[in-house]
VEXDREN-2710 file (C-alpha; in Angstrom, 1 decimal):
% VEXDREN-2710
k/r/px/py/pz
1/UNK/0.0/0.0/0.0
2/UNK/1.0/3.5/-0.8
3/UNK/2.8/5.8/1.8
4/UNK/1.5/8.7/2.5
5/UNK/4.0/12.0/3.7
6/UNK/3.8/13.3/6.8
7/UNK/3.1/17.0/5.4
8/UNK/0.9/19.0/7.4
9/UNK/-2.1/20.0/6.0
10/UNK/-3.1/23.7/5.7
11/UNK/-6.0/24.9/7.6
12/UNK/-5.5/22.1/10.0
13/UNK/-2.4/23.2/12.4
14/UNK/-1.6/25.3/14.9
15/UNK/-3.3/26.3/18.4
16/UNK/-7.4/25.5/18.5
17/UNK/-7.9/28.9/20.7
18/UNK/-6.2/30.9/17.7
19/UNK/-9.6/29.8/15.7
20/UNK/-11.8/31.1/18.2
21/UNK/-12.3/34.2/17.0
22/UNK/-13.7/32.8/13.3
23/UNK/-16.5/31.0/15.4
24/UNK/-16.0/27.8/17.2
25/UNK/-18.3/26.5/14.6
26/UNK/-16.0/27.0/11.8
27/UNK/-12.9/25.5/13.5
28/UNK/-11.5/22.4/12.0
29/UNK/-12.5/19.1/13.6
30/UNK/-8.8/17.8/13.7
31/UNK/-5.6/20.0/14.9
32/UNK/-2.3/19.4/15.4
33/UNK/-0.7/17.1/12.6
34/UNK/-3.4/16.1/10.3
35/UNK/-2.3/13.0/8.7
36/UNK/-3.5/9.4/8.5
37/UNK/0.0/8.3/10.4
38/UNK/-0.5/11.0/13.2
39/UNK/-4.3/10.0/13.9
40/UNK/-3.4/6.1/13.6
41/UNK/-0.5/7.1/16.6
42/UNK/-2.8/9.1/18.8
43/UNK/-5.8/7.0/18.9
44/UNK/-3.9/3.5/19.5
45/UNK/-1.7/5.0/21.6
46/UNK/-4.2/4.8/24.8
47/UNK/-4.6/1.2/24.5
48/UNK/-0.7/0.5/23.3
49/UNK/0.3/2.5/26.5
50/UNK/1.9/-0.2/28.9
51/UNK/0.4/1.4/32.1
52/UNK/-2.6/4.1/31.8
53/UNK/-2.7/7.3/33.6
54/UNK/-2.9/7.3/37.3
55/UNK/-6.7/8.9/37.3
56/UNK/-7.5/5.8/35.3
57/UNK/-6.2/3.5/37.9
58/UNK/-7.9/5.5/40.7
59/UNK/-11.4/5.6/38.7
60/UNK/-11.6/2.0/37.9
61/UNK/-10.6/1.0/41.8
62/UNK/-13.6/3.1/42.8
63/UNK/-15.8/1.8/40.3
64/UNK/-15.2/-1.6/40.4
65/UNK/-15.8/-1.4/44.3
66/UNK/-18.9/0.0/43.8
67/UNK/-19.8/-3.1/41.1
68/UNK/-19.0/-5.3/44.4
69/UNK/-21.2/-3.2/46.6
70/UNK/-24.1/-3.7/43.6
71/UNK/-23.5/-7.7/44.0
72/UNK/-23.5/-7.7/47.6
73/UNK/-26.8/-5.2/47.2
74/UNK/-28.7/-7.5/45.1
75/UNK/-27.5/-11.0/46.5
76/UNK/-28.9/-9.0/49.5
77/UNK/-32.2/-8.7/48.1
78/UNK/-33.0/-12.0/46.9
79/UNK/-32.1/-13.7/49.9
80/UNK/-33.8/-11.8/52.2
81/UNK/-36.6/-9.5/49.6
82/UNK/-37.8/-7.0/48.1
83/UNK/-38.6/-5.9/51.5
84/UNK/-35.7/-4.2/51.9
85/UNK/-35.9/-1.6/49.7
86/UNK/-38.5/1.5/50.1
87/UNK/-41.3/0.3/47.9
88/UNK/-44.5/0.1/49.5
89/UNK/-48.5/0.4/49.1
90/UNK/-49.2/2.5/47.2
91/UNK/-45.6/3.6/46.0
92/UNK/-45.3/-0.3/44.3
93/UNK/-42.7/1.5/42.1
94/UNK/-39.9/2.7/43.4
95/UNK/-35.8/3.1/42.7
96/UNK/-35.6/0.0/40.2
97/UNK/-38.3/1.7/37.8
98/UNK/-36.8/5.6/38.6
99/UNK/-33.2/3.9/37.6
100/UNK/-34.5/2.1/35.0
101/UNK/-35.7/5.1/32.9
102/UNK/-33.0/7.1/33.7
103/UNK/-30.4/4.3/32.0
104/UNK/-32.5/4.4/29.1
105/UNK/-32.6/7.9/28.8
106/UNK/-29.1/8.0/28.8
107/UNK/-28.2/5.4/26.2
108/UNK/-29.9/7.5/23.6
109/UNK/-27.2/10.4/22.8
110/UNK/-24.8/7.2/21.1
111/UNK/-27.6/6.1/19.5
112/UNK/-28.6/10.0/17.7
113/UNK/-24.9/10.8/17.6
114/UNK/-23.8/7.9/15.6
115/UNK/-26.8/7.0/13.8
116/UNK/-29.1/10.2/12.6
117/UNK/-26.0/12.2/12.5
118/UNK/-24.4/9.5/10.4
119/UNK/-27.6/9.7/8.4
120/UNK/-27.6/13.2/8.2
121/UNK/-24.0/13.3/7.2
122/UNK/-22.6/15.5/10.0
123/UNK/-18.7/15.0/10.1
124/UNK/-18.3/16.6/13.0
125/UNK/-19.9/13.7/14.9
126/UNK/-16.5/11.5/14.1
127/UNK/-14.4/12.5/17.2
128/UNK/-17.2/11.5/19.7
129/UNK/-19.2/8.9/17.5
130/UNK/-17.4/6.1/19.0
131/UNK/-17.2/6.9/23.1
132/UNK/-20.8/7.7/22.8
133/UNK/-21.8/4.6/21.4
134/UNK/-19.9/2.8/23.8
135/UNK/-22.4/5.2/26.5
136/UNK/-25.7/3.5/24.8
137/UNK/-24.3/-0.2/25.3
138/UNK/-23.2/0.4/28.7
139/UNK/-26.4/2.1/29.4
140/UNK/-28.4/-0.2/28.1
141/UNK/-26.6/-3.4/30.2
142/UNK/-27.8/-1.1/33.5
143/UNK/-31.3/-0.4/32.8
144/UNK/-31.8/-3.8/31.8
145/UNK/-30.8/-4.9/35.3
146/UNK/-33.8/-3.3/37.2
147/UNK/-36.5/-4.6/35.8
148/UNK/-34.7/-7.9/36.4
149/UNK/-34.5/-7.9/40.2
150/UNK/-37.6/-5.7/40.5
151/UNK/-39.8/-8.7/39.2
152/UNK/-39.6/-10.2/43.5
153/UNK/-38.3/-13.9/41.6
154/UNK/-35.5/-13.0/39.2
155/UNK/-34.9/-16.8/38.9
156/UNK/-38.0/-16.1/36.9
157/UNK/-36.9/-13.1/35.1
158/UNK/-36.9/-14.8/31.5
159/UNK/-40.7/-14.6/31.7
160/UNK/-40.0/-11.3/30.2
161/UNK/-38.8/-12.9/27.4
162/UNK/-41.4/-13.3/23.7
163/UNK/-41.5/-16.7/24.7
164/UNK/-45.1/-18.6/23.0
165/UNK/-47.4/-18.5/25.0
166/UNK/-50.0/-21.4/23.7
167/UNK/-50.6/-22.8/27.2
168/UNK/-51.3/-18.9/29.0
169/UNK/-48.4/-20.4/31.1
170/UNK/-46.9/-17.0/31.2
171/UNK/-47.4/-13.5/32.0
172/UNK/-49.9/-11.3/30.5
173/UNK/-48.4/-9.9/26.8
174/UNK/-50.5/-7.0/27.0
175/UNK/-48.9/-5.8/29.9
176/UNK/-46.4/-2.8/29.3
177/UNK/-43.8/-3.9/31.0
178/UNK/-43.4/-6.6/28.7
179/UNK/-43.3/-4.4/26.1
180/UNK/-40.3/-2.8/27.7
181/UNK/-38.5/-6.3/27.6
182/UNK/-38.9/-6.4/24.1
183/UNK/-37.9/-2.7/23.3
184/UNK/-34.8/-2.8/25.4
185/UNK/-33.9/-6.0/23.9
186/UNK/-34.3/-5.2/20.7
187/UNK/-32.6/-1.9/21.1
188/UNK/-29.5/-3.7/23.3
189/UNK/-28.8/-6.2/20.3
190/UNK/-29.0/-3.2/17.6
191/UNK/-26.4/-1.0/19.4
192/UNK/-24.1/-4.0/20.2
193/UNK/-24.3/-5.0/16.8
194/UNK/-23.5/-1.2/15.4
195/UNK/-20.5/0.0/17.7
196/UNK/-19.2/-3.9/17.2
197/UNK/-19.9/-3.1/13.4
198/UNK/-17.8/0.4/13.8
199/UNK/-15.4/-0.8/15.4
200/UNK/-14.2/-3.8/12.8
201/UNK/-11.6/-1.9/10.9
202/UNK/-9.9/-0.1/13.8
203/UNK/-9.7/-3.9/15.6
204/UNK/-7.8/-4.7/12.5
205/UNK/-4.8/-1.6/12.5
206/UNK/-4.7/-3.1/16.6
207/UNK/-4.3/-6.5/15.3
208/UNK/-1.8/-5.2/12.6
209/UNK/0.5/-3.1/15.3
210/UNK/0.6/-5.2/18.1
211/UNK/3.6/-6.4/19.5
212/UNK/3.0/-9.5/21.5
213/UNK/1.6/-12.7/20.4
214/UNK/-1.8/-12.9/23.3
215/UNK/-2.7/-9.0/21.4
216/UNK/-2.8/-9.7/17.9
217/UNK/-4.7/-13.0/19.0
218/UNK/-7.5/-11.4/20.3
219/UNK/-7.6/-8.6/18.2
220/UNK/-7.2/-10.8/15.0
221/UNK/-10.3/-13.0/16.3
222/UNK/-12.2/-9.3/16.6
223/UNK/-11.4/-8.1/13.9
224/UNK/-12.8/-11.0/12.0
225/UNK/-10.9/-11.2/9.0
226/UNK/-10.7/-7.6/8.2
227/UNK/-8.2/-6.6/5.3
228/UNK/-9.3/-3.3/4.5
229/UNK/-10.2/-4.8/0.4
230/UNK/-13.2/-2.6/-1.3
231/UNK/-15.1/-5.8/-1.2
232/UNK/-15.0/-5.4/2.9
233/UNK/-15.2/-1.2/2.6
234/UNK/-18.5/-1.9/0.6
235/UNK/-19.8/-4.4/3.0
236/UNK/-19.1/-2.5/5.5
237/UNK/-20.4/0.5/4.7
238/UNK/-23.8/-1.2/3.4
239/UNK/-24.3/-2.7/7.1
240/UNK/-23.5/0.9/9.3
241/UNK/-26.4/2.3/6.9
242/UNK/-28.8/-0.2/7.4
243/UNK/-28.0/-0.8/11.3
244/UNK/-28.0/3.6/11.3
245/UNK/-31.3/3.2/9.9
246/UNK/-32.9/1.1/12.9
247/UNK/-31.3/2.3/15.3
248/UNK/-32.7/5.6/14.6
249/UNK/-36.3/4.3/14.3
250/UNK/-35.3/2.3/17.6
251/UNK/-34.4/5.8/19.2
252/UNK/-38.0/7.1/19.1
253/UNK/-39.7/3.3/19.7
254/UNK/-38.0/2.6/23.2
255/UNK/-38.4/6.0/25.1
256/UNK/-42.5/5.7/23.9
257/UNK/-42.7/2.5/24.6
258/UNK/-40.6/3.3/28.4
259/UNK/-43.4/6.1/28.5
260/UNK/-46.2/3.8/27.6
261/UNK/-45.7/2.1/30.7
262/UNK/-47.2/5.1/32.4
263/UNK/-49.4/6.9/29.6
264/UNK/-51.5/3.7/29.3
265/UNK/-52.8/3.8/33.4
266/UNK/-55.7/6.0/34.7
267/UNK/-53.7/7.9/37.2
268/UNK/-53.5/11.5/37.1
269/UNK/-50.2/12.8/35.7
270/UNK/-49.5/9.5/33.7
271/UNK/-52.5/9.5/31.9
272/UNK/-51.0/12.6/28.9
273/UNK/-50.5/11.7/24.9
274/UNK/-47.6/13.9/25.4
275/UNK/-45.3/11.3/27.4
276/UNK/-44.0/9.7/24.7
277/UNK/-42.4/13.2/23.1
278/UNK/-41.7/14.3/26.5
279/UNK/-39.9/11.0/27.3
280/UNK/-37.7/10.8/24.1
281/UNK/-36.7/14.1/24.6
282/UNK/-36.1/13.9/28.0
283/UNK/-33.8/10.5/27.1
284/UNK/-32.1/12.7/24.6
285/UNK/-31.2/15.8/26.8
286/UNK/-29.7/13.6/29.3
287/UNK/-27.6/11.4/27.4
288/UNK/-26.0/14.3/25.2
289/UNK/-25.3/15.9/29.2
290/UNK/-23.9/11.9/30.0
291/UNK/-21.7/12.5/26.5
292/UNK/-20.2/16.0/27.2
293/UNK/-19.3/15.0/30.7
294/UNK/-17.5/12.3/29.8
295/UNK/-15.7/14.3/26.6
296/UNK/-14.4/16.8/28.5
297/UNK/-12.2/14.4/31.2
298/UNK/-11.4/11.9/28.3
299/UNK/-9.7/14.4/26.4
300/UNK/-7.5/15.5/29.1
301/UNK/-6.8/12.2/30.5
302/UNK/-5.9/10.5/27.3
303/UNK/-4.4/13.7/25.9
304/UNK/-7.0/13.4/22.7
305/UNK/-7.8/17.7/22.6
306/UNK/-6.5/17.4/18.7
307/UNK/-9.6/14.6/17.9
308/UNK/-11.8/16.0/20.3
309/UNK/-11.5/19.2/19.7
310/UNK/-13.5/22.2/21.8
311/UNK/-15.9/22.3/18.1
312/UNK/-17.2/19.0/19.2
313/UNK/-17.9/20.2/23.0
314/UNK/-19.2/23.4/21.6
315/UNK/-22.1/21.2/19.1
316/UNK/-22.6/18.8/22.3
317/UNK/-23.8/21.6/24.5
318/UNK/-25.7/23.4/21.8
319/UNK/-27.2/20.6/21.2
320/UNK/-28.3/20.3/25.2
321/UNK/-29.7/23.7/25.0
322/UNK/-31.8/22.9/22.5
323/UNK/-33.0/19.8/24.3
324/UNK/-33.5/21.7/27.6
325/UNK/-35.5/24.1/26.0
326/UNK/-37.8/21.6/24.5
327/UNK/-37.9/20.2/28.3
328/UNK/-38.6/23.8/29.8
329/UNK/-41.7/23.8/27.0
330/UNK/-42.9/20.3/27.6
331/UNK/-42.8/21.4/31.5
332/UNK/-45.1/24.6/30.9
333/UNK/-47.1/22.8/28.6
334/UNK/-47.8/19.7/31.4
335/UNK/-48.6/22.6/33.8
336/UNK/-51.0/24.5/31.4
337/UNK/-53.2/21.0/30.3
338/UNK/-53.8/20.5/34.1
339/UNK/-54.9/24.3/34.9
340/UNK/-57.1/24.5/31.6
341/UNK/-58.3/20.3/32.0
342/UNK/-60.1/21.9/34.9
343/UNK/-59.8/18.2/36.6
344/UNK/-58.8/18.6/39.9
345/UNK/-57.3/15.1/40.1
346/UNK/-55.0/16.4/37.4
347/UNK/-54.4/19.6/38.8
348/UNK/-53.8/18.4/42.1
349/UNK/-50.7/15.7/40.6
350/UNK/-48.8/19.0/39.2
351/UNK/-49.3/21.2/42.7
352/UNK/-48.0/18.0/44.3
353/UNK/-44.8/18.8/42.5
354/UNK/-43.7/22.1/43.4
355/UNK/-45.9/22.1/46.8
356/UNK/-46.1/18.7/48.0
357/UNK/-43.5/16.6/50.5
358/UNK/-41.3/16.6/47.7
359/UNK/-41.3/19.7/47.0
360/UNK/-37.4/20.2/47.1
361/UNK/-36.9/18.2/44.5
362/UNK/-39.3/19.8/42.1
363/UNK/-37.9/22.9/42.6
364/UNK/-34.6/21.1/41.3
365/UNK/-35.8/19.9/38.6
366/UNK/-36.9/23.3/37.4
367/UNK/-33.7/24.4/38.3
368/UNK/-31.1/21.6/36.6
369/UNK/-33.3/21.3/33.6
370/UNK/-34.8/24.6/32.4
371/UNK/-32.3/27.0/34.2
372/UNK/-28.9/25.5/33.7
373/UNK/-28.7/24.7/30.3
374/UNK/-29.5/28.3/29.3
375/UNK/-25.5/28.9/30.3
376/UNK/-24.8/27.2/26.7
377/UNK/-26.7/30.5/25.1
378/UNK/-22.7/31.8/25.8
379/UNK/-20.1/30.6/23.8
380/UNK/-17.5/30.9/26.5
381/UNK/-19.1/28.8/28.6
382/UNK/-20.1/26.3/26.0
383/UNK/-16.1/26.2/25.0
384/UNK/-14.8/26.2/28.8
385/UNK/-14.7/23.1/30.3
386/UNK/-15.0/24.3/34.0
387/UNK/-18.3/25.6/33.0
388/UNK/-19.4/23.0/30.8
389/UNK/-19.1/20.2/33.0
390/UNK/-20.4/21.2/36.0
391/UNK/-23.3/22.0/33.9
392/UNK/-23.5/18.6/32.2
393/UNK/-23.5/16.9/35.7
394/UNK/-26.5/19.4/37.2
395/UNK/-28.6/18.1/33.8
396/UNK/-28.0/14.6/34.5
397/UNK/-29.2/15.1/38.3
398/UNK/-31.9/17.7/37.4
399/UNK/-33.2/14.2/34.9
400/UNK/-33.0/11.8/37.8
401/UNK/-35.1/13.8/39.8
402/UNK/-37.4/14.2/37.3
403/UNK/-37.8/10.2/37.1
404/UNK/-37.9/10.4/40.6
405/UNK/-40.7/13.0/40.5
406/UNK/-42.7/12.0/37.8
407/UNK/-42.5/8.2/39.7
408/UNK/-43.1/9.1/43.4
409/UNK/-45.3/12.1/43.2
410/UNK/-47.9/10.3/41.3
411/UNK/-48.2/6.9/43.6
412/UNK/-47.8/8.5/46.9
413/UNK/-51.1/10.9/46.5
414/UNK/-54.0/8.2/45.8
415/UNK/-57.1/8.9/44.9
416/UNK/-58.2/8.1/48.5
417/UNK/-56.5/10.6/51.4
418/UNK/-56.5/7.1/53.4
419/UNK/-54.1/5.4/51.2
420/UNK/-51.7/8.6/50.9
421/UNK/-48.2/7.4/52.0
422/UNK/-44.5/8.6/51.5
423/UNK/-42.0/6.7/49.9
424/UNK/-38.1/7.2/51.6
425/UNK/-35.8/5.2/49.6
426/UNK/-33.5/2.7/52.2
427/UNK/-29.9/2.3/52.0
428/UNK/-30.3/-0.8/50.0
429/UNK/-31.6/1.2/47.3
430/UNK/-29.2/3.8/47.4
431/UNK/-26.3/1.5/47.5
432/UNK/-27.9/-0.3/44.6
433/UNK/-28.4/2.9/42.4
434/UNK/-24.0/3.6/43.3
435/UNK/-23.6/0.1/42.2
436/UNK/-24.8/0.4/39.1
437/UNK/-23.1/3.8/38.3
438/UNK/-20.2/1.5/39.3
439/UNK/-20.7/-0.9/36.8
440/UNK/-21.5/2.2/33.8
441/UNK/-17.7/3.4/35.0
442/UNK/-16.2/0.2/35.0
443/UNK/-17.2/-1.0/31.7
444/UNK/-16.8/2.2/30.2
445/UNK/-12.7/2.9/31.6
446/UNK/-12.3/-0.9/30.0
447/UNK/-13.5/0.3/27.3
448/UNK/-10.9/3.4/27.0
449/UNK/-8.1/1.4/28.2
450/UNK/-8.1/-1.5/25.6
451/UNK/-10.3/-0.4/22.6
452/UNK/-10.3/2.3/20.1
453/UNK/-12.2/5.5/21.9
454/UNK/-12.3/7.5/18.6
455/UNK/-13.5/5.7/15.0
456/UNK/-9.9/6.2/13.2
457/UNK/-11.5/5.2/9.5
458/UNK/-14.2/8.0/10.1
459/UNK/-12.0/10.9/11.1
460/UNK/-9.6/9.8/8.4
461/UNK/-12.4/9.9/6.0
462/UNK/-12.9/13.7/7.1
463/UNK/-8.9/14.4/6.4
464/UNK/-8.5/16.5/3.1
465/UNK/-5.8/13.5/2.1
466/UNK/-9.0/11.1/2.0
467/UNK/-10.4/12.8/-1.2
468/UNK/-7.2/11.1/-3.0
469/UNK/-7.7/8.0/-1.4
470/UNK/-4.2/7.2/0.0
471/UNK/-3.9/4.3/2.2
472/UNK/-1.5/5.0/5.3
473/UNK/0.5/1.9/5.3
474/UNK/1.3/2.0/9.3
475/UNK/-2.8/0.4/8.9
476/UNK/-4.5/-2.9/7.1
477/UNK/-7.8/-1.6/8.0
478/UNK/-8.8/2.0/8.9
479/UNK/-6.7/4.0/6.7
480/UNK/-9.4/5.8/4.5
481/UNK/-11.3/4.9/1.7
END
């Protein structure tokens, strides 16, 4: 294969803050030395390293203690019950549903970056494509772990799989939650299947530069084969478009079916058409939070500022502005049905909010979600990461509480002032709920540690050097088309 020089390109050198005062927006999406050798070295370097950096080390210890604590939390709770954790008449529902939705929300942003951006042909999606999707599967392995303890039997937890149901042997199939095993399924094997898919030809320029024998094993039986011919680019490029495509349909389907759940009952403040909108949404707003708070120390730990460059945090938090304001409207709108419905059942589910025993965190809601994102209307704070990520992380609580919220409020306040009761989460369920951000972090620093963070083909196919099609010969597999 051809070599290609190490020539810098122009427009693509020099220091990213010089290119501030063009607009952010017009900045190129790669810096530094712009070459297919350059991004081959930066991106494998992180997983070629022989020890990672000291944060990484420090962050996988407390994550992987908390994955124990999440064991001991649910080996806990089948031994002994469901008693131990806070639900109770009439709040049946408690932290596995809140933490189930809240996973799901967040596995959304890898799914909208990588697929309807992909679709849309945004290149400036191809420094964060990758991490992102990586978010979704992770996600996606935490929410599905709720519903299976919160059945009471999880020895009978595959009842929640389509299994024929000739005999009525089973549980009823009309039931939402059933419809949420199926979504989540569904959408777990279509993400797996397209950041596996993605990955292919970086696997291969692993396989091709590593050094010891148990590497270039593994990565050889990953890579499945790949040798970078047209024959594979075509294939390849056939299945992302195809796998893009349902994923993005699966995007929408899973928050409205999650939303379903609650739309389809007869209580006041479940019972709304607009759940499903608000809920996807919602799902999106927090995960592209989950995506810019994780950009912003990944860059700095793995020293990756030229690939993930300050015009990628800049379109992430525009991006969560956008979503937060369709939040703050969805919000008003709720508020506005209930006062105009003139039902008092309805209108007495949204005072409960902002004025009932939980009101504290109603007023945080409001707060996280409407107020904070309004910093990103300011480019220097959407550029700045001491700004940006404290913002991300106030989102991401502000949508927890609104699971919580929208959850509790509801159940708590019957119909009948006799069956009112508070729920108070125990420290079963808290522990639980650390667990499995545990098990998000520890999956997810694996991930940056020993496969490719950033999609090499994909920002090589953005490189001015890709419109000649010149193969970088340091690479089998990801070296442009």
């Amino acid at each position: 294969m051809a070599s290609v020089t190490t020539t810098q390109v122009p427009g693509m050198t020099g220091d990213f803050d010089n290119t501030l005062d063009d607009g952010v927006s017009k900045a190129p999406l790669v810096l530094g030395e712009a070459t297919f050798r350059e991004v081959t070295r930066k991106i494998c370097r992180v997983a070629e390293a022989p020890r990672a950096p000291l944060a990484w080390y420090v962050a996988f210890a407390i994550s992987t203690a908390l994955v124990g604590v999440l064991g001991a939390m649910i080996t806990y709770a089948v031994f002994t019950g469901v008693g131990v954790w806070g639900n109770n008449s009439p709040v049946f529902w408690g932290f596995p549903i809140i933490n189930f939705v809240f996973w799901v929300g967040l596995a959304h942003a890898g799914t909208f970056i990588s697929a309807i951006l992909l679709l849309f042909r945004q290149k400036w999606r191809t420094g964060i494509n990758r991490f992102a999707e990586a978010t979704t599967v992770f996600a996606v392995v935490c929410a599905g772990l709720f519903p299976g303890i919160h059945v009471g039997r999880p020895w009978f937890a595959y009842w929640m799989a389509p299994i024929p149901n000739v005999m009525g042997a089973w549980p009823n199939f009309y039931s939402p939650l059933l419809w949420d095993a199926i979504a989540v399924f569904t959408y777990t094997n279509v993400s797996l299947l397209f950041w596996y898919v993605g990955m292919i030809p970086d696997l291969a320029t692993f396989r091709d530069r590593s050094k010891t024998r148990l590497r270039h094993t593994v990565y050889g039986i990953l890579a499945m084969g790949w040798r970078g011919s047209a024959k594979h680019w075509q294939l390849y490029e056939r299945t992302i478009l195809i796998l893009a495509g349902l994923a993005t349909a699966l995007v929408l389907g899973v928050s409205s079916t999650v939303s379903t759940d609650f739309a389809v009952s007869q209580l006041p403040g479940w019972h709304e058409t607009i759940f499903p909108p608000y809920f996807t949404v919602g799902a999106i707003f927090s995960g592209f939070a989950l995506v810019l708070a994780l950009a912003i120390p990944a860059r700095e730990l793995f020293g990756l500022k030229d690939l993930i460059t300050k015009r990628h945090l800049d379109n992430l938090a525009k991006i969560t502005l956008v979503m937060g304001s369709i939040v703050t409207y969805i919000y008003m709108m709720e508020f506005f049905i209930a006062y105009y419905s003139g039902n008092g059942y309805e209108q007495f589910a949204y005072l409960t909010r902002i004025m009932g025993p939980y009101w504290r965190m109603g007023w945080l809601i409001l707060f996280c979600n409407c107020l904070v994102p309004q910093i990103f209307w300011f480019k220097f704070a959407r550029t700045t990461w001491w700004l940006a990520l404290p913002a991300a992380l106030l989102c991401l609580v502000g949508m927890w509480s609104e699971r919580f919220v929208i959850i509790i409020t509801v159940l708590n306040r019957d119909f009948l002032p006799s069956a009112w009761h508070n729920y108070a989460p125990t420290w079963v369920d808290w522990l639980t709920f650390a667990g499995s951000i545990g098990l998000f972090f520890t999956l997810f620093l694996l991930f940056c540690r020993f496969l490719p963070m950033i999609a090499m083909s994909e920002v090589k196919a953005i490189l001015p050097q890709a419109e000649g099609h010149v193969h970088d010969d340091s690479t089998a597999g990801a070296a442009g088309h």
